[in-house]
C-alpha positions, 0 to 999 in steps of 0.5 A: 577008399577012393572009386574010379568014379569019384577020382574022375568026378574030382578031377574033371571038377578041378578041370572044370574050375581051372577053365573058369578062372583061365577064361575070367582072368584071359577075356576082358570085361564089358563094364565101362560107362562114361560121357566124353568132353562137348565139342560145339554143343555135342557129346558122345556117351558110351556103356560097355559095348556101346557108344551114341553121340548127342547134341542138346544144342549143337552150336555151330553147323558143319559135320559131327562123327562119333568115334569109340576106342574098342578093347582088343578090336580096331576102333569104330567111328559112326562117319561124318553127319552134318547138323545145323546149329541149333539140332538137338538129338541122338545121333550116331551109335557104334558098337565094339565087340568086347568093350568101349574104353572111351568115345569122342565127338570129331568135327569138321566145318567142311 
């Protein structure tokens, strides 16, 4: 037979295991990883929550921004930084709070 305390144990145990499945189907995962087509030489690479653009060399001069799409979130972009041809570098990390589904590089001869 049964105690009170064994049926409140099951109970808060299959509660506690519904929970974990709700919140596991219900919240999305940070887990996606890529590198996004050149423009002029640049590039943006992304990894879960993270994006940074790259240049290795730039080709033309003129003015270089870094965009993210975010999962669940309004997209971030890194504003405008302006490159001679020729720079090589890092530049321009964002950041979403849950996932980057993808990032681009835009450009603007201005």
């Amino acid at each position: 037979m049964a105690t009170k305390f064994s049926i409140r144990a099951a109970k808060a145990i299959a509660l506690g295991a519904l929970t974990v499945a709700t919140v596991a189907t219900v919240s999305p995962m940070a887990s996606a990883a890529g590198t996004s087509g050149k423009t002029n030489g640049c590039y943006s690479t992304w990894g879960n929550t993270a994006f940074t653009g790259h240049c290795n060399p730039a080709t033309v001069t003129g003015q270089y921004a870094n965009h993210g799409e975010c999962d669940w979130q309004a997209d971030d972009n890194t504003g405008y930084y302006r490159w001679s041809a020729g720079f090589v570098g890092k530049w321009g990390t964002g950041h979403c709070t849950f996932k980057v589904t993808r990032s681009y590089i835009l450009f603007s001869a201005g």
